[in-house]
C-alpha positions in Angstrom: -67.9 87.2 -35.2 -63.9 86.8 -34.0 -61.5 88.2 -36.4 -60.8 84.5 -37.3 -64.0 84.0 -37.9 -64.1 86.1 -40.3 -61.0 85.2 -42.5 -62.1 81.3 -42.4 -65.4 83.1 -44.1 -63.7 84.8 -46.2 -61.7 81.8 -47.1 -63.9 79.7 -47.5 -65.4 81.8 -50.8 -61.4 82.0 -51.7 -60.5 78.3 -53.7 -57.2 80.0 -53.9 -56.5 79.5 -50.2 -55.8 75.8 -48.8 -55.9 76.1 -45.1 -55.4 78.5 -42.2 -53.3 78.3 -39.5 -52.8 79.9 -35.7 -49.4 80.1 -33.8 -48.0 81.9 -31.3 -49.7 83.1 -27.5 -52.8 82.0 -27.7 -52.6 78.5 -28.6 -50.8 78.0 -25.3 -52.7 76.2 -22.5 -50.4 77.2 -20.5 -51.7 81.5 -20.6 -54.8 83.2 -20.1 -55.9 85.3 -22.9 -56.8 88.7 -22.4 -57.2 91.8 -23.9 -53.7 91.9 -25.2 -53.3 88.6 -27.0 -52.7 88.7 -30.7 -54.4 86.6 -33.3 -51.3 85.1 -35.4 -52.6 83.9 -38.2 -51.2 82.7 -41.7 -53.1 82.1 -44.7 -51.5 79.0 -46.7 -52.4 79.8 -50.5 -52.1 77.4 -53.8 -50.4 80.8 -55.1 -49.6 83.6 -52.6 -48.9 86.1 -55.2 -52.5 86.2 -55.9 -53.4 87.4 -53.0 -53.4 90.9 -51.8 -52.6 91.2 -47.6 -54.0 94.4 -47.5 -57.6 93.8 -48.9 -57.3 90.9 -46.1 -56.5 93.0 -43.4 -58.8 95.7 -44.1 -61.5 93.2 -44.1 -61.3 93.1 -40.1 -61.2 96.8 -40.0 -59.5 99.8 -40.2 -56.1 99.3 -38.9 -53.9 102.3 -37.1 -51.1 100.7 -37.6 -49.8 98.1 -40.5 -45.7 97.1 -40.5 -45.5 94.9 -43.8 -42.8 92.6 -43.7 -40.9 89.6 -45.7 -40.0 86.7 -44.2 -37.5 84.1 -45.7 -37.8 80.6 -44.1 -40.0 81.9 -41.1 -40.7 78.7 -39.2 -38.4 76.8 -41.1 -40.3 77.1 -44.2 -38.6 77.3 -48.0 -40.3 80.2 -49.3 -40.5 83.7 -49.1 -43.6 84.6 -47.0 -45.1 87.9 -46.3 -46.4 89.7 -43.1 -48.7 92.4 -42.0 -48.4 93.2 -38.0 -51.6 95.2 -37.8 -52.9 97.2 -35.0 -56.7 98.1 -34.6 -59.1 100.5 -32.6 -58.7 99.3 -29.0 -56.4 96.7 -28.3 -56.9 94.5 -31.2 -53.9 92.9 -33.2 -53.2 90.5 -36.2 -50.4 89.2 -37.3 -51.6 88.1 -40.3 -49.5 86.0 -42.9 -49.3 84.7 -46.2 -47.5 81.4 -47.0 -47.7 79.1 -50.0 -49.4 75.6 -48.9 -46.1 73.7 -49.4 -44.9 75.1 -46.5 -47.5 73.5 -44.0 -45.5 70.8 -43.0 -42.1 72.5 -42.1 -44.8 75.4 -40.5 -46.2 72.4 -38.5 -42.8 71.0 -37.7 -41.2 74.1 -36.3 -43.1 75.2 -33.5 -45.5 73.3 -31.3 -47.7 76.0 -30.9 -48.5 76.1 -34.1 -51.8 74.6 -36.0 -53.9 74.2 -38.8 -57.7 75.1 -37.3 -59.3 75.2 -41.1 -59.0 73.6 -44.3 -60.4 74.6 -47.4 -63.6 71.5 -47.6 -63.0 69.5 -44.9 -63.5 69.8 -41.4 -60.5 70.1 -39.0 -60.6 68.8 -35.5 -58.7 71.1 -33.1 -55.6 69.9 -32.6 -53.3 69.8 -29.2 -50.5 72.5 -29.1 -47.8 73.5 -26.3 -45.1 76.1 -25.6 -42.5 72.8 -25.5 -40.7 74.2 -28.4 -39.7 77.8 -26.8 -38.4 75.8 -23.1 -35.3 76.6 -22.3 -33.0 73.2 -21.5 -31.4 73.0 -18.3 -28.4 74.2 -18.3 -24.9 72.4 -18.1 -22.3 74.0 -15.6 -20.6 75.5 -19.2 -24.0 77.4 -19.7 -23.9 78.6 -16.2 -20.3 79.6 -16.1 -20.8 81.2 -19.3 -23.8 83.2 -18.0 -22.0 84.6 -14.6 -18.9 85.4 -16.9 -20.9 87.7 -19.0 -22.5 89.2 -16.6 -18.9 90.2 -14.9 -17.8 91.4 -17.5 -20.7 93.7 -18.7 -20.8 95.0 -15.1 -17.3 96.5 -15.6 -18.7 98.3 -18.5 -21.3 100.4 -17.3 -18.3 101.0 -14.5 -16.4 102.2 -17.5 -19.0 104.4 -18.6 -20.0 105.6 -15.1 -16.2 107.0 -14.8 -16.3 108.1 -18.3 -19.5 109.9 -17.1 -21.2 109.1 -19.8 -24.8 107.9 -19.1 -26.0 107.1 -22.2 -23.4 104.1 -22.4 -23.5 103.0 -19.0 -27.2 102.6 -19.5 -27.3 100.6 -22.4 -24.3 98.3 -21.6 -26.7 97.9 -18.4 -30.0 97.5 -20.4 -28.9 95.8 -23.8 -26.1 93.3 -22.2 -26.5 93.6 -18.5 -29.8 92.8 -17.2 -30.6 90.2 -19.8 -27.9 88.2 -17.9 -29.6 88.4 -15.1 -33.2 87.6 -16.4 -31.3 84.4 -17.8 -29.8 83.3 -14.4 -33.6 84.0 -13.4 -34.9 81.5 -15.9 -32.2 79.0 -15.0 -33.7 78.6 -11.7 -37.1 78.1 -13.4 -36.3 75.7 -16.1 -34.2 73.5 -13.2 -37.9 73.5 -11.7 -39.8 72.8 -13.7 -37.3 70.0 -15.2 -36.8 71.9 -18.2 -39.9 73.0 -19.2 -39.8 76.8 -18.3 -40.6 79.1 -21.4 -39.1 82.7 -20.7 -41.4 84.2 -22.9 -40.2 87.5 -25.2 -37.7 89.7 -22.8 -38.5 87.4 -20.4 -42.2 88.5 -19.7 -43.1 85.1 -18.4 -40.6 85.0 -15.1 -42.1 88.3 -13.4 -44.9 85.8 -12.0 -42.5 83.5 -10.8 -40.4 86.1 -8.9 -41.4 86.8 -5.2 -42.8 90.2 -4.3 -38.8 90.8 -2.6 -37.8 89.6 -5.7 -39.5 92.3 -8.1 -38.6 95.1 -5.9 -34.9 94.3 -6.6 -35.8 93.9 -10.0 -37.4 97.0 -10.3 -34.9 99.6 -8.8 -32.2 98.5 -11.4 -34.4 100.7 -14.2 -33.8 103.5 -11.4 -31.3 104.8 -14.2 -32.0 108.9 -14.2 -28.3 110.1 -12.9 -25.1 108.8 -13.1 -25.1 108.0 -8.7 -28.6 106.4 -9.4 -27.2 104.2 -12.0 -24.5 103.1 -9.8 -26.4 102.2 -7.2 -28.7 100.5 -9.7 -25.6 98.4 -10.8 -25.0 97.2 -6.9 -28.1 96.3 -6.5 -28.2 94.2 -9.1 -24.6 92.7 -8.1 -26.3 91.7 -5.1 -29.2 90.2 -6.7 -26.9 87.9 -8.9 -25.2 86.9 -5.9 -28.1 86.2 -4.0 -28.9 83.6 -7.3 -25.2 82.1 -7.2 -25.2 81.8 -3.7 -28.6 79.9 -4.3 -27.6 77.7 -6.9 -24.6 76.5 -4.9 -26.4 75.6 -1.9 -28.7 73.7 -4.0 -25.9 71.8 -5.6 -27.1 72.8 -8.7 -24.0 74.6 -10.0 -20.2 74.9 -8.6 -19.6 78.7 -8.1 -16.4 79.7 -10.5 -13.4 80.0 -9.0 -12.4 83.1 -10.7 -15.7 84.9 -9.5 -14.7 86.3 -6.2 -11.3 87.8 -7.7 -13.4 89.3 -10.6 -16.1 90.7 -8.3 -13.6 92.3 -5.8 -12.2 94.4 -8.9 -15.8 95.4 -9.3 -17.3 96.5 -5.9 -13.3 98.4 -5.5 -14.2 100.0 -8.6 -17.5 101.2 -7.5 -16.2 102.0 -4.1 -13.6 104.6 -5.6 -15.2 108.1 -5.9 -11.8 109.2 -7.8 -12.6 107.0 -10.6 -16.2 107.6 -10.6 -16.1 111.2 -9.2 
């Protein structure tokens, strides 16, 4: 018996819960489940407050692992709901929720991957669900501009903390603020595509399949981030990756390169070409 199984059993014996609902990765056509995928599941209930998550989550198992949570207006909705991310032997994880049953429609409503797959007496025919809600538009030049602009001027942070020779900071402007510009520029090209239907996924995790095998290999040496000279050269070679993508996006006619951009990247590459600023 699946874990889901199991709660519709148990729910089924419970007149206090109305119907049970699954979101998130695997109701998407579009990705093949595996040992990883989480069940998220939420538990709509005539009166949550009756209800105690941790008798329900304990009735799968014996977690390793519980974070309890509140959510206000998760999915749109108008109540407090509450949350149990719940880790188990192996692999296994729930998500498991608790929501009052006047919340179904705005749950319904504010994610297309989400769906009602049991009903307290009646029988529920699986509904169709997508990842259309979590696409990424295509972008307008402002989106684009905005992007590149960013990405600039984050660049000349981690230059400010590679002369201040402080790693720590140069890192994380390049981790937190940095790369994530350059993950979006990635996804640009996708969602242009794929006509805007392109879904990033959390951190991105969905364009690593998109990217050529050249592609990842410039990815990957950017996390080479152990010494101050390894995260400089980490930081051109990602100046030469975006570049690659503007030059890309120009030829295409997708986007008109800004005119401040070869002003602002001359400051940079001078910057990282001076050993007496970052000596």
């Amino acid at each position: 018996m699946t874990d889901l199984q199991t709660l519709i059993a148990l729910a089924e014996k419970n007149p206090n819960i109305v119907a049970i609902g699954t979101e998130g990765a695997s109701n998407n056509p579009a990705l093949e489940p595996d040992v990883w995928t989480d069940l998220d599941v939420t538990l709509f209930c005539q009166n949550p407050s009756q209800e105690d998550g941790r008798v329900w989550i304990k009735a799968l198992g014996d977690p390793t692992l519980v974070q309890h949570l509140t959510h206000q207006q998760l999915f749109d909705a108008s109540a407090q709901w509450e949350c149990w991310l719940t880790r188990y032997p192996g692999t296994r994880r729930v998500d498991f929720k608790l929501a009052p049953a006047s919340d179904m429609t705005a749950y319904l409503a504010g994610d297309h991957l989400n769906g009602i797959v049991w009903r307290q007496g009646q029988l529920v025919e699986p509904g169709t669900t997508d990842a259309s809600s979590h696409f990424l538009p295509v972008p307008r030049q402002a989106d684009y501009d905005a992007a590149v602009n960013e990405l600039v001027w984050i660049a000349g942070n981690v230059v400010k903390g590679l002369g201040r020779r402080n790693l720590l900071y140069a890192n994380e402007q390049f981790n937190q603020h940095l790369r994530p510009q350059l993950l979006l520029l990635l996804a640009y090209r996708e969602t242009i595509n794929d006509h805007g239907q392109f879904d990033p996924g959390v951190n991105g995790k969905n364009l690593w399949p998109r990217l050529t095998a050249a592609e990842q290999q410039q990815l990957a040496v950017t996390y080479n981030q152990a010494t101050l000279q390894a995260t400089r050269a980490s930081l051109t070679q990602l100046l030469t990756f975006a570049d690659q993508l503007i030059e890309g996006f120009a030829q295409a006619n997708q986007f008109v390169q800004p005119d401040w951009l070869d002003r602002a990247e001359e400051q940079l590459y001078n910057w990282l070409n001076d050993n007496s600023l970052l000596a």
